[in-house]
SELO-988187 format. One line per 8 residues: number of its first residue (from 1); their letters; for each residue x, y, z of C-alpha. Coordinates in Angstrom, 3 decimals. Each point is the difference from the previous one (the first is absolute). Layout:
% residues N
NUM	a	X/Y/Z; ...
//
This chain:
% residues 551
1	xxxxxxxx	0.000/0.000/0.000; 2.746/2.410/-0.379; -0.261/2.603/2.810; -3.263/-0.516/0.854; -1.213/0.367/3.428; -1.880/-2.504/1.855; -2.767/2.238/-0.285; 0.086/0.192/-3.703
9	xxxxxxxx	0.369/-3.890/-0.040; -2.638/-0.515/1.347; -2.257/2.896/-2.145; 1.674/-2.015/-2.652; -1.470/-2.774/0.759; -3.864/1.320/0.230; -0.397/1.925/-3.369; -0.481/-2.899/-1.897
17	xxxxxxxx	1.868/0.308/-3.863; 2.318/2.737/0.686; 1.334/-1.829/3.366; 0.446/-3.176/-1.571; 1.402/1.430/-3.320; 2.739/2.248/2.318; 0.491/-3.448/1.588; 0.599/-1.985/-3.468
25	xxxxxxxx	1.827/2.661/-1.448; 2.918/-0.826/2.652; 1.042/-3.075/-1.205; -2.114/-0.921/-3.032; 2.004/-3.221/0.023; 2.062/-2.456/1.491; 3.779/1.472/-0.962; 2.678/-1.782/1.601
33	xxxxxxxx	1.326/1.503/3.503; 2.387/2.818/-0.136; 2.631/-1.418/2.052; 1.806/3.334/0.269; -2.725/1.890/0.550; -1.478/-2.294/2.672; 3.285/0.007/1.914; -0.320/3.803/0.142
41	xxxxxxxx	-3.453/-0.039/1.760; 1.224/-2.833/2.281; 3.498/0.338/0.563; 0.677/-3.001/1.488; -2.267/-2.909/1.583; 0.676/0.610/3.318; -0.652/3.945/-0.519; -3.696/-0.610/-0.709
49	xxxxxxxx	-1.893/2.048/2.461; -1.016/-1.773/3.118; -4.257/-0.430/-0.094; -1.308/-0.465/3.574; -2.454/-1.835/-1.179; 2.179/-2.645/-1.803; -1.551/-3.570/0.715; -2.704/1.439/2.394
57	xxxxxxxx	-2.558/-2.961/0.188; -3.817/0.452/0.472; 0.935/-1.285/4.037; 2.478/2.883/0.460; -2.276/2.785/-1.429; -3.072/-0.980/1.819; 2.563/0.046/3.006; 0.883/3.641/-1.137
65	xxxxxxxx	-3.400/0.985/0.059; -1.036/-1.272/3.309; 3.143/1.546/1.992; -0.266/3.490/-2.097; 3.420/-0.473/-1.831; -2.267/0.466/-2.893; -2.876/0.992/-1.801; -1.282/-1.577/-3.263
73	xxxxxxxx	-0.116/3.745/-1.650; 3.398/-0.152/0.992; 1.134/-3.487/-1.637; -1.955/0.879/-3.012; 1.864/3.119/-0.689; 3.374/-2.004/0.532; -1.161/-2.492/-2.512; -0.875/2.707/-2.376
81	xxxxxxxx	2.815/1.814/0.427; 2.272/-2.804/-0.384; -1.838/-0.793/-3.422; 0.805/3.705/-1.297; 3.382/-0.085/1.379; 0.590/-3.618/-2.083; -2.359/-0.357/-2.558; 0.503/2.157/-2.676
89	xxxxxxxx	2.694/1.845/1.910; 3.564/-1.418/0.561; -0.029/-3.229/-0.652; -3.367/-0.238/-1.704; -1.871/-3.149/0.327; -2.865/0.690/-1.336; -1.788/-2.279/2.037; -3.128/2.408/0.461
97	xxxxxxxx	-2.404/0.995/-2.754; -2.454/2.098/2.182; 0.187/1.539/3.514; -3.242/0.277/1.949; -0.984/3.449/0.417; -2.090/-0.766/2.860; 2.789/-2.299/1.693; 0.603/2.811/3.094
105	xxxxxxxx	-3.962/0.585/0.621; -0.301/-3.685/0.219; 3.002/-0.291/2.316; -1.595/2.523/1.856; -3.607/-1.690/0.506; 1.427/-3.042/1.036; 1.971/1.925/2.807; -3.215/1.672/1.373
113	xxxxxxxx	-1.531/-3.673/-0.032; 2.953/-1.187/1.518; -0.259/2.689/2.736; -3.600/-1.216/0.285; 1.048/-3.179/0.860; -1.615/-1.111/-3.273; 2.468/-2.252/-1.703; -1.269/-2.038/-3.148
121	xxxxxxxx	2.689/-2.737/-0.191; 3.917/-0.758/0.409; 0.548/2.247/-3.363; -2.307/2.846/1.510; 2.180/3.018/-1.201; 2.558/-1.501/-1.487; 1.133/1.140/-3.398; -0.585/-2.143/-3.126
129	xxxxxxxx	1.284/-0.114/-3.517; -2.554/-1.981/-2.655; 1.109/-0.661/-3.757; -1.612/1.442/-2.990; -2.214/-2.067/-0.850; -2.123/-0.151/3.061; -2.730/2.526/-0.429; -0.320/2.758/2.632
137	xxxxxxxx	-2.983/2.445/-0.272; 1.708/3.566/1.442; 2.424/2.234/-1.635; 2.553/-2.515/-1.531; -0.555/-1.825/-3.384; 0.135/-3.604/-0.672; 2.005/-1.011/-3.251; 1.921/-3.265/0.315
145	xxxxxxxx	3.009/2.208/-1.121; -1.477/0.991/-3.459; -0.722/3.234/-1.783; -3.381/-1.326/-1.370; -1.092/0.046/3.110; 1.467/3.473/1.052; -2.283/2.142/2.355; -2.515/-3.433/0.655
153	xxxxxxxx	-1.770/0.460/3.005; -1.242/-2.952/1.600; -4.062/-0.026/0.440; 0.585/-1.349/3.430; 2.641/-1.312/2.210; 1.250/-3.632/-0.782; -1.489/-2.574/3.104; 3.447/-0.362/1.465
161	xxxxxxxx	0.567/3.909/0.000; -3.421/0.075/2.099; 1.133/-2.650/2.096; 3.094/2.003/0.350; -1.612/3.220/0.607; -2.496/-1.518/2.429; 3.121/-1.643/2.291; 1.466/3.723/0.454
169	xxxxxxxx	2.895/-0.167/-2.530; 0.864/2.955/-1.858; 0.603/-0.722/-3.698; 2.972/2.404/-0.965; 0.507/-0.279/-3.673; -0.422/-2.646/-2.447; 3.036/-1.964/-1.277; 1.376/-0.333/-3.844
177	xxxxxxxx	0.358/-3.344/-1.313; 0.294/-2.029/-3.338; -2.334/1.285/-2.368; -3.522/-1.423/-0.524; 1.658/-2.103/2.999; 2.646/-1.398/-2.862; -2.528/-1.715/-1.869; -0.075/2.604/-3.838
185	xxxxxxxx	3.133/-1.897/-1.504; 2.758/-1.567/-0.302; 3.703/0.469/0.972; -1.349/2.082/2.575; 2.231/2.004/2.633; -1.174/-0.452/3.462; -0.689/3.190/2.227; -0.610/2.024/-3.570
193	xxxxxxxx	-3.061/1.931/-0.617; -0.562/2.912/-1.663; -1.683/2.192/2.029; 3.068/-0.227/2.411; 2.878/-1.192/-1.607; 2.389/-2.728/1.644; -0.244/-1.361/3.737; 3.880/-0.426/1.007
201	xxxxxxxx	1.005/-2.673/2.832; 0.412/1.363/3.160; 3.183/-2.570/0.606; 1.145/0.739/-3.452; -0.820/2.564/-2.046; 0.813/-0.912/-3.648; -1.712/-3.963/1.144; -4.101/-0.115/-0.484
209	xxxxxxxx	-2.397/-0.483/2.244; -1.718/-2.394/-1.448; -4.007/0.216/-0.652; -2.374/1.242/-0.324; -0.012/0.973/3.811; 3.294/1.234/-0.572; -1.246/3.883/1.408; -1.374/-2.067/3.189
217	xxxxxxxx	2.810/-1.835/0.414; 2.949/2.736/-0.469; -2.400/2.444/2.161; -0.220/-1.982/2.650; 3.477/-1.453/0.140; 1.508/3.226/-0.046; -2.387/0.879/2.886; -2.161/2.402/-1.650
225	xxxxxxxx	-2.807/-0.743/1.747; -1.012/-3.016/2.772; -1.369/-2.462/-2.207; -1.212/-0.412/-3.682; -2.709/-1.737/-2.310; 1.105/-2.067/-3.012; -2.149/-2.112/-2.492; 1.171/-3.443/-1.222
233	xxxxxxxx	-1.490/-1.776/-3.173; 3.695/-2.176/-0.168; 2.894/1.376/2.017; -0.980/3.683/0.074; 0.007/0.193/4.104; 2.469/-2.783/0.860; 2.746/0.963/-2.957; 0.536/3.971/0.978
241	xxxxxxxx	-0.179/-1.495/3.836; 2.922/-2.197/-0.709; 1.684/2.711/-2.344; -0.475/2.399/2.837; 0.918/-1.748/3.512; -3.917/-0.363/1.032; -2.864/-2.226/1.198; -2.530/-0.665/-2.894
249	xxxxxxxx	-3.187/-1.600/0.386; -1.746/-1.272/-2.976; -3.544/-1.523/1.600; -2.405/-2.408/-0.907; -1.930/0.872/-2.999; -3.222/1.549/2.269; 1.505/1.007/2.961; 0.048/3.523/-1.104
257	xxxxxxxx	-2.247/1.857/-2.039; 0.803/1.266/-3.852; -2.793/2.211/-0.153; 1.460/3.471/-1.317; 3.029/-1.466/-0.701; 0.886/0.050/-4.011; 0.198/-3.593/-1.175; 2.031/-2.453/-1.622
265	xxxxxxxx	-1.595/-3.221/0.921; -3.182/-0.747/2.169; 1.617/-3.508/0.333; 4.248/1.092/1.169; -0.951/4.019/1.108; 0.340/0.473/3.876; 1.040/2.762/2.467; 2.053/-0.411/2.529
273	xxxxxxxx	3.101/1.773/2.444; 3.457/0.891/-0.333; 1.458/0.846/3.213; 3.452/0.115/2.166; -1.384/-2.658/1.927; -1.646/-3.188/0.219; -1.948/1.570/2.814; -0.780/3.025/-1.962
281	xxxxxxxx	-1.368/-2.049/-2.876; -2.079/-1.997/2.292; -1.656/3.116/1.608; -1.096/1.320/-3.522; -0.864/-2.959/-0.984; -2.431/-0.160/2.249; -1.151/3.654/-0.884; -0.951/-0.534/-3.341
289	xxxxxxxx	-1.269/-3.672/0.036; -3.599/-0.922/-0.235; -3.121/-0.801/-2.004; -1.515/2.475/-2.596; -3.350/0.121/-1.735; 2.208/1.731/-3.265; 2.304/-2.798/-0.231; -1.413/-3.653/0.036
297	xxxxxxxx	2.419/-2.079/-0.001; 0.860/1.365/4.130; -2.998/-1.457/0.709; 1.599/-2.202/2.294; 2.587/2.467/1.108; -2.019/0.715/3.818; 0.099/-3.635/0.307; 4.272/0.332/0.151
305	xxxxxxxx	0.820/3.012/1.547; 3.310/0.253/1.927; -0.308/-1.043/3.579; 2.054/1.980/2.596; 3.458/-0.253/-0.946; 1.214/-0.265/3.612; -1.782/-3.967/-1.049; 2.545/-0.751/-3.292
313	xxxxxxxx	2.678/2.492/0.168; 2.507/-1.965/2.087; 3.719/-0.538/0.063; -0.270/-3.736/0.197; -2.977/0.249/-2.455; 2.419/-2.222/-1.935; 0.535/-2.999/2.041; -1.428/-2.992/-1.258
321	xxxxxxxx	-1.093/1.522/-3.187; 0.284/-2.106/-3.095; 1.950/2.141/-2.303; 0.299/-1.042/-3.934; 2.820/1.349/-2.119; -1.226/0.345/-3.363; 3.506/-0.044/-2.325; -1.565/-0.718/-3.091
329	xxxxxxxx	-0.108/3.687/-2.248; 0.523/1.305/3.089; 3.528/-0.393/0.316; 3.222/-0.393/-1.551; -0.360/3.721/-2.201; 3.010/1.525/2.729; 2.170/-1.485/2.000; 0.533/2.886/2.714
337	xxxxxxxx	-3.925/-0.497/-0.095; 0.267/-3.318/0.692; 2.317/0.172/2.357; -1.952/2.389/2.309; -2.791/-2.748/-0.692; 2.208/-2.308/1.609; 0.524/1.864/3.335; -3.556/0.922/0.281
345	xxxxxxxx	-0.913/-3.611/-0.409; 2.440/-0.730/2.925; -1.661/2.853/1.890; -3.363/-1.775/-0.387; 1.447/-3.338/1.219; 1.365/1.725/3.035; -2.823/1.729/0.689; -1.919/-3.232/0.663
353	xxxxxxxx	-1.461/-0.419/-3.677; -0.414/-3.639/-1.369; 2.136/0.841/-3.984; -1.420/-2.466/-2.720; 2.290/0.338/-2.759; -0.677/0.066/-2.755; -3.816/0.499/-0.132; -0.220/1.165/-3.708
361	xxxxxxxx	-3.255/1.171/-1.062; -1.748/-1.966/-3.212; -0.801/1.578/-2.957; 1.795/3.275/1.001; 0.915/0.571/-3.629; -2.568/-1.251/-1.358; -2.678/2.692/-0.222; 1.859/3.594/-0.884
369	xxxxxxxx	-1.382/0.198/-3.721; -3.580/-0.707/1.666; 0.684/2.394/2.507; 0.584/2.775/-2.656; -3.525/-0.477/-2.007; -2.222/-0.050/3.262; 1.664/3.523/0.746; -0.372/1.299/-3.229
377	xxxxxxxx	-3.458/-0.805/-0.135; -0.862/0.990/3.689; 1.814/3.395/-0.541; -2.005/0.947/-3.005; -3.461/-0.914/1.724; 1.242/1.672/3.538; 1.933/3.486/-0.844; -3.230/0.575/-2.716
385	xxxxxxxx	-2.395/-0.276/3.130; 2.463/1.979/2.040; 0.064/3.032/-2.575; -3.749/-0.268/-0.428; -0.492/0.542/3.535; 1.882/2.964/0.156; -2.890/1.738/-1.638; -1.078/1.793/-3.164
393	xxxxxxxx	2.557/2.955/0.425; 2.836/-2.426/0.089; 3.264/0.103/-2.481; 0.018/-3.150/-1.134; -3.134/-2.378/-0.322; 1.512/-3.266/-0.853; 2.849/-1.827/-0.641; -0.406/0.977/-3.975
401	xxxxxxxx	0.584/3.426/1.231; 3.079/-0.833/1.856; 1.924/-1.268/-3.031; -1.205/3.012/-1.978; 2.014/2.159/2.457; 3.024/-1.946/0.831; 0.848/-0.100/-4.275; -1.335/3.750/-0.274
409	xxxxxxxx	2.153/0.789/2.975; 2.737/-2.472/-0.737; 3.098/2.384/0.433; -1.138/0.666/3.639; -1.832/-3.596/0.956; 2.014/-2.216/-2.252; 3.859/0.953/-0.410; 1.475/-3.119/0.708
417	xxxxxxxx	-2.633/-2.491/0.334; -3.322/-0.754/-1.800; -3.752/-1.343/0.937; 0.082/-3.574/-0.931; -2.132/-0.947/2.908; -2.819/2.933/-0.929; -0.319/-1.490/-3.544; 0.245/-3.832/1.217
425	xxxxxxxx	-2.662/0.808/2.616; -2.497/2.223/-2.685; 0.382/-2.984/-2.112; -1.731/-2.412/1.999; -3.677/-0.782/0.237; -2.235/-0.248/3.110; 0.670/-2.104/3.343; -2.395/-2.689/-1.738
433	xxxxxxxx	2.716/-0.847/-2.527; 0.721/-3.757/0.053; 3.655/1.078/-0.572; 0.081/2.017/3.253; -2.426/-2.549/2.254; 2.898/-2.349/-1.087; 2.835/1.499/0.952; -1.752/1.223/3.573
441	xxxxxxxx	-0.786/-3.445/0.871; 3.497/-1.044/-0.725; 1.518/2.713/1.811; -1.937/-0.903/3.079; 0.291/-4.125/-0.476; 3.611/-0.079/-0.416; 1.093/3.365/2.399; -2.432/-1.656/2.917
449	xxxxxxxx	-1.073/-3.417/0.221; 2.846/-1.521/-2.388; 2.225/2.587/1.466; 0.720/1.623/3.197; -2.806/-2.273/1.393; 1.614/-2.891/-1.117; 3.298/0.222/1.160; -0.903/1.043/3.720
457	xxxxxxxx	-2.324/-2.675/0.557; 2.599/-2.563/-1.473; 2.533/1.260/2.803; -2.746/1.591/2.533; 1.440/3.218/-0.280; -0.434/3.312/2.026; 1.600/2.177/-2.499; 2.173/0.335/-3.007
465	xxxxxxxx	3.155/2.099/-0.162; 1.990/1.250/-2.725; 2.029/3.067/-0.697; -1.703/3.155/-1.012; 1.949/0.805/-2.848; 3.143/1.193/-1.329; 1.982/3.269/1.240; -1.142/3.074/-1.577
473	xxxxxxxx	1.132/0.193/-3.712; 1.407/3.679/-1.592; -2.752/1.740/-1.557; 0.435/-0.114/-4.022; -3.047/1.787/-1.826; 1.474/-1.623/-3.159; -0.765/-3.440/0.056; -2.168/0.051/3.324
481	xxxxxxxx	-0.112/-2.422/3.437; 2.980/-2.703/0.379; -1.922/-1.619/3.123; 1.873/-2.644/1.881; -2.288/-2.043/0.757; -3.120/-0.219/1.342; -2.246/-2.127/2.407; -3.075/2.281/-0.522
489	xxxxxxxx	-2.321/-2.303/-2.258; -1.132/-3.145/1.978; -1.644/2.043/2.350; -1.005/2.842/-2.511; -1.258/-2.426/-2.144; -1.854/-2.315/2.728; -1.450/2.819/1.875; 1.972/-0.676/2.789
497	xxxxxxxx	2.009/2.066/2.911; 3.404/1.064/-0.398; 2.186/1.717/2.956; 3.716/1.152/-1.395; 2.500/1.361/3.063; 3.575/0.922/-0.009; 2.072/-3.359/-0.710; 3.336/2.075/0.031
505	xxxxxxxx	2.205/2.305/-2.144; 2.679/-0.399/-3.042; 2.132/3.248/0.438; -2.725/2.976/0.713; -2.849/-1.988/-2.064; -2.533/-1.768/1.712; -1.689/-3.723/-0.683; -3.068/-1.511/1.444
513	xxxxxxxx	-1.518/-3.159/1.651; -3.299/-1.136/-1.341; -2.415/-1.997/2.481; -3.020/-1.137/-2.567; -3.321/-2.154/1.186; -3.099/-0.426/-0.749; -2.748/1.774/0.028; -1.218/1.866/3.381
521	xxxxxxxx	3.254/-0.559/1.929; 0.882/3.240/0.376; 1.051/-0.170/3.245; 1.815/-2.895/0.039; 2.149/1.581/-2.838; 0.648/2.921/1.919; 0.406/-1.667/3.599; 2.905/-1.843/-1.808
529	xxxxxxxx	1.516/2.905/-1.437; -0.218/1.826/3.047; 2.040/-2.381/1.633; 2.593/-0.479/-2.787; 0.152/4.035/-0.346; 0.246/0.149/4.047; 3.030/-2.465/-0.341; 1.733/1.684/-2.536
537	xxxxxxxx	-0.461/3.557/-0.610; 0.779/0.409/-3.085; -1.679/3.227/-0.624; 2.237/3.604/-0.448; -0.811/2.961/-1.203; 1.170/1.176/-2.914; 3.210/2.034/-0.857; -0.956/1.179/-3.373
545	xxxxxxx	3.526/-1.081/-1.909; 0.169/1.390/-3.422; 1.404/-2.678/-1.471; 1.893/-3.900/0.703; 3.604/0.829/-0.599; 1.325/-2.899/-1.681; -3.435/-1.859/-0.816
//
């Protein structure tokens, strides 16, 4: 933002086109990190100006509060100026596409409550970052990173942004991520959109994020706020968590509403936290959980709410669970990787956990190319209802409408990568088609039953562990991603929860442990990561290195 004030950041953020175009117009696209220049605004790593609220957890605010060290107005404006100060400033991030205007009232009303003695829930005043595609019906748009969308204001507030509002939490700007969630085309670069340009990597700023929660996940690890939203269709929560030291939780598919939240798939699309903390994610969790009239397939979402974590989050949560380690595609794509693997599973083991190894899941490659033509299809039927909903005065009206603007705008939307997925997805017919019925049903039989089902019956399993990923890879708007693996898709696939924590560190790049079940065990997932984070501690915050020297 130049030097803009916070004040003018956040009037930025309210007016709609010109904010968002001022916002754009600062990066309009992912050019590599100038090392030099970045070295200038840092000097060196351990020059980076101290933050008191580095690591702060939602336990050590509420502690604040209650013994007057602090106020939420007074967090919030840390948080926000800490996003000025970083985001398009200095180092420039870019993790933030819009800055809610009303972030220091709401601070402020939660305070007075507070005062009252009237305090919602564990997150009541505690400040909140939400990505860009979750609607929000106030002052800040809702684009999923993309110009078409520019000035979009939501019709009404997504169900887990009520849910949110309703528990006391203060929502203080909304995140930038992967365009259209990284689902327009291929070769795409994660953390890219172009309404806000590239999200860098808090740990290292020329390596990517990952997405399309990169904004959530380079927000929160860099401690712009308390805790963050991210979406997940496959990998988008638990890849920038493991790119960015954090705790992801991808839940079951109906655990958390999608209402108001613009779609890829109704069968893969979920909600869910990225946090510091195991403890952290479990408390939001719990916030925005729960069954909704808008969205039917949480219909049995009441049924499996969280229970009181004091019940499941446990440092010997571990003892005498059965653990599988699924090596199969999961493993063998980096040795340092790998080799972390190896520790943790000796962690687990001395922690009290029974290891079966291996405990390789069937069919785990079996199912990608079906995988691919049940999103197509589900994204053209979902993001057309989405637009229509947004009423007759809206932009864009379908998906039609979308491609119109991307190749009319091409030099802005399109510079280095094009909308394969758009024209795959207008191609295809209704949800009747045979060809997608087909591929659904396959999906489902060989993810589930033939699948992770399968293979935790056959060894009467508690969970399955793999690693997360790969370390971060150096952005390269050229030819796009270079992942390093992935464990996202048995459980994006299936439906299922997924809980990534810190699993340790290859020089000043983080790498994540996956815990995966099936469906509704939320809290066993996170009771065992809680006690693997608890005896390990892998978490740091980040320095903000320019570059690897010598990598």
């Amino acid at each position: 933002m130049g030097d803009l004030s916070r004040r003018d950041f956040l009037h930025a953020s309210a007016i709609g086109v010109a904010g968002t175009t001022a916002l754009a117009a600062c990066n309009p696209g992912p050019t590599p990190v100038d090392i030099d220049s970045a070295k200038a605004a840092l000097g060196t790593a351990s020059a980076t100006p101290a933050f008191a609220l580095d690591e702060v957890t939602i336990a050590d605010l509420q502690a604040g509060f209650t013994d007057g060290r602090w106020t939420s107005r007074r967090i919030t404006e840390m948080y926000l100026d800490r996003i000025h100060s970083m985001d398009r400033q200095g180092i420039s991030l870019r993790a933030m596409l819009d800055l809610n205007p009303d972030a220091l009232a709401d601070a402020d009303a939660a305070d007075k409550a507070r005062g009252a003695a009237r305090l919602a829930s564990p997150l009541h005043g505690i400040p909140v970052i939400v990505k860009d595609n979750v609607d929000t019906h106030d002052k800040m748009t809702t684009t999923a990173g993309s110009l078409a969308l520019e000035g979009s204001i939501a019709p009404r507030d997504a169900f887990i942004v009520e849910k949110l509002r309703a528990a006391g939490a203060i929502i203080v700007g909304k995140a930038n991520l992967s365009e259209w969630a990284n689902f327009r085309g291929d070769h795409s670069t994660s953390g890219w959109s172009s309404r806000g340009g590239a999200v860098k990597n808090p740990y290292v700023l020329d390596r990517n994020p990952c997405g399309s929660s990169s904004g959530t996940g380079a927000a929160i690890a860099a401690n712009y706020a308390a805790v963050g939203i991210g979406t997940e269709t496959d990998g988008s929560i638990v890849c920038p968590a493991n790119n960015c030291g954090l705790v992801g939780v991808k839940p079951t598919v109906g655990l958390v509403s999608r209402a108001g939240i613009i779609p890829i798939s109704a069968s893969q699309d979920t909600a869910g936290p990225m946090t510091r903390t195991v403890t952290d994610a479990t408390w939001l969790l719990a916030a925005i959980s729960g069954s909704d009239p808008r969205d039917p397939a949480t219909k049995e979402a009441d049924a499996h709410l969280l229970p009181d974590p004091s019940t499941f989050l446990k440092t010997d949560a571990l003892r005498g669970a059965r653990v599988g380690v699924v090596r199969q595609s999961l493993t063998g794509y980096h040795a340092k990787t790998d080799a972390l693997f190896e520790e943790a599973l000796k962690t687990l083991t001395a922690l009290g956990a029974e290891v079966i190894d291996p405990a390789d899941i069937p069919h785990i490659d079996d199912y990608g190319r079906d995988e691919s033509t049940v999103l197509h299809y589900e994204f053209k039927q979902g993001i057309n209802d989405y637009l229509a909903a947004l009423g007759p005065n809206a932009k864009m009206k379908n998906l039609e409408e979308l491609i119109r603007f991307n190749e009319a705008n091409k030099g802005r939307v399109m510079p280095w990568y094009g909308q394969e997925d758009f024209l795959k997805s207008q191609e295809c017919g209704p949800l009747t088609d045979k060809k997608y019925l087909d591929a659904r049903a396959k999906c489902i039989r060989l993810s589930r039953k033939e699948g992770m089902d399968a293979v935790m019956a056959k060894h009467r399993l508690d969970v399955l562990v793999a690693p997360t990923g790969g370390p971060a890879w150096p952005t390269d708007p050229l030819t796009g991603d270079h992942f390093g693996g992935s464990s996202s898709s048995p459980c994006a696939v299936a439906g299922y929860p997924h809980v990534t924590v810190p699993m340790g560190w290859m020089s000043d790049l983080p790498v994540g442990l996956s815990f995966m079940g099936l469906a509704w065990t939320e809290a066993k997932l996170l009771g065992y990561a809680f006690a693997y984070e608890q005896a390990t501690k892998f978490r740091r915050a980040p320095k903000f290195i320019p570059t690897l020297v010598g990598e």
